[in-house]
N, C-alpha and C positions, 0 to 999 in steps of 0.2 A: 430487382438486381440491377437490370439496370440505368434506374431512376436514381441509385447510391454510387454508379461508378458508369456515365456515359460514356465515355471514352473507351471501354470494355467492347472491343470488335468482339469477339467470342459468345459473347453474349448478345449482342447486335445479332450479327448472322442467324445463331439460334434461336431466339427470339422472331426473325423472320419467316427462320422453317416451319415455327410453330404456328405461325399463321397462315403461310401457304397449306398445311395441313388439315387448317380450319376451312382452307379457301375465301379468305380472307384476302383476296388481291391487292386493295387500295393502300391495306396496311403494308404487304410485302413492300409492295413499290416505294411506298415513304420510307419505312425502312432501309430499303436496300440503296437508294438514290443516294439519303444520308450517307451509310454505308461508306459507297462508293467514294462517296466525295473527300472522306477522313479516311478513311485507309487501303491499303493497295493489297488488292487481290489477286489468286491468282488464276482464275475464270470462273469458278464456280459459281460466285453471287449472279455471274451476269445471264446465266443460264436461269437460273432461280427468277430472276427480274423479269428476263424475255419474257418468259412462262407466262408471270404475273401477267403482263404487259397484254399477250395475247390473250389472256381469261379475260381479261377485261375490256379486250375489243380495241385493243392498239396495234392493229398489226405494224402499220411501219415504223413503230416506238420498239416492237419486238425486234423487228426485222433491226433497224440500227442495232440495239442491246445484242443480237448474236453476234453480228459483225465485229463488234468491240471485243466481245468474249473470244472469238475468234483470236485477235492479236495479242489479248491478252495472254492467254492459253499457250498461245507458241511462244513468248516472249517468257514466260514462268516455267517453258519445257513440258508442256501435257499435252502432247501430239492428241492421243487420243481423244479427248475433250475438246481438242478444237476441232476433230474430223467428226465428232458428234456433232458440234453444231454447224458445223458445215453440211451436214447431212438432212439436218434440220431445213437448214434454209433453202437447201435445192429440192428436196423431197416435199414439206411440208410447207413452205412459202413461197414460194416461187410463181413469179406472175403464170397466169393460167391463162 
């Protein structure tokens, strides 16, 4: 699918869930980066990516990618999700 219509964000993103699923990290990440770069989200991907990010032993690639999601999140109105990964980041990353 979308080999026939790149340009298909919807298929993008699902395509990457499917692989985070797999646990397939390196894919998420290429995917999502892509993603990211062509069209404008409105945090979710960047929670998805951190993830990745951290499964694969990036923490300060994570650590950025929340941040983003962060501004992203209140800037598209989903308080919640950014207080998720705000939660994330002091709870779960946070220098020790």
């Amino acid at each position: 699918m979308l080999a026939d219509d790149p340009s298909n964000s919807m298929v993008m993103f699902g395509l990457a869930k499917e692989y985070e699923k797999l646990g397939e990290h390196e894919k998420v990440i290429s995917l999502l980066e892509e993603y990211l770069e062509g069209f404008d989200d409105e945090g979710n991907a960047y929670g998805v990516l951190a993830n990745a990010y951290l499964q694969n032993g990036d923490r300060e690639k994570a650590i950025e990618t929340y941040e983003r999601g962060v501004e992203v999140a209140i800037t598209h109105g989903h308080p919640s999700m950014a207080n998720e990964y705000k939660m994330t980041l002091e709870m779960d990353l946070a220098d020790q």
